[in-house]
N, C-alpha and C positions, 0 to 999 in steps of 0.2 A: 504494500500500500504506500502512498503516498507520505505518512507519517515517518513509515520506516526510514523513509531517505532524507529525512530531516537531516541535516548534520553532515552528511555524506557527499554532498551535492557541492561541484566546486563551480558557484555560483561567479564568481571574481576573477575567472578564465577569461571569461564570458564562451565566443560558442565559435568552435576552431570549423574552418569549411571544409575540414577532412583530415582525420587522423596523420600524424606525421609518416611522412611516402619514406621508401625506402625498404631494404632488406637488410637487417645487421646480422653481422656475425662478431667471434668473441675478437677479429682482431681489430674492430672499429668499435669495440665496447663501449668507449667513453662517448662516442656520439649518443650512443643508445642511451647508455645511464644520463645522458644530460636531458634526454627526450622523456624520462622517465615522469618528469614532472607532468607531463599531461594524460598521465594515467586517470579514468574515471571523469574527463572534462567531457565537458559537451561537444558534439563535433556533428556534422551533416553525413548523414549516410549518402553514397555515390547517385545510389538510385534513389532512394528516397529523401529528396533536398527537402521538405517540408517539414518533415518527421527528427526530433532530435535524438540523436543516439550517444555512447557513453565510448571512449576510446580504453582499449581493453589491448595488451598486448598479450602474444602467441608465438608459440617456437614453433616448428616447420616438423619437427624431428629429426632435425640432419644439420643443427646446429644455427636455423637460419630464424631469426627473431623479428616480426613487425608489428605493427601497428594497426587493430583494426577499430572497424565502429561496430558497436554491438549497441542492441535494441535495449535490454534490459542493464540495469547497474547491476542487481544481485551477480546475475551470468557474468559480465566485464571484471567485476571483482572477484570472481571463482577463478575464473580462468587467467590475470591476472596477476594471482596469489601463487598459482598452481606454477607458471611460465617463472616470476622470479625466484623463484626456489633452483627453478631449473638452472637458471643465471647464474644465481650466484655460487650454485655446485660447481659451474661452467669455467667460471670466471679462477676459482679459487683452482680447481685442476690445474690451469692455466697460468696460476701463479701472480694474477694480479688482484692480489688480495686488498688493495684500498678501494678497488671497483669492487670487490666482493662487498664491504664494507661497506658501501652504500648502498648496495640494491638493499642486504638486511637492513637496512635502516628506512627504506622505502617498503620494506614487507613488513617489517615491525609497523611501520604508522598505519597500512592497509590494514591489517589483520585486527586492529584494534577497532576497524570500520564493522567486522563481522557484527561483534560483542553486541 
């Protein structure tokens, strides 16, 4: 419901014309973790310009990370939640643990969004 997303809602974005373009991988990570701040904003779905949707990022499986629009917040923040974890396993294999270091600190402040 509508209640629930009190709080949640990052109204002060205001409302992005399409999820940030591109495909990362872990050797351009720091573009990604800088993009990371418009996780859960508002943003125009491609096809549906009238309709507002929430930007949710997603891993490919094959190491390749973007940005999409998704209809619901609940979903954007599941999957989201589910992709930075992945990251920042990614990230730490990888050995560049102060990018590790932020994404938990961008999962830490989402996860608190569940509660």
């Amino acid at each position: 419901s509508i209640l629930e997303l009190h709080g949640k809602l990052k109204v002060g974005q205001g409302i992005l014309d399409n999820p940030p373009s591109g495909v990362y991988t872990i050797a351009d990570a720091a573009t990604l973790v800088d993009n990371l701040m418009w996780l859960l904003a508002f943003t125009k779905s491609k096809k549906e310009r009238k309709q507002l949707h929430f930007v949710a990022l997603e891993e490919s499986g094959n190491g390749n990370y973007r940005f999409t629009a998704v209809d619901d917040c609940f979903d954007a923040l599941d999957t989201s939640l589910f992709t930075l974890l992945q990251l920042a396993d990614a990230l730490e294999a990888a050995g560049q643990k102060q990018l590790a270091k932020q994404v938990d600190k961008v999962y830490g402040s989402m996860l608190k969004l569940v509660e």
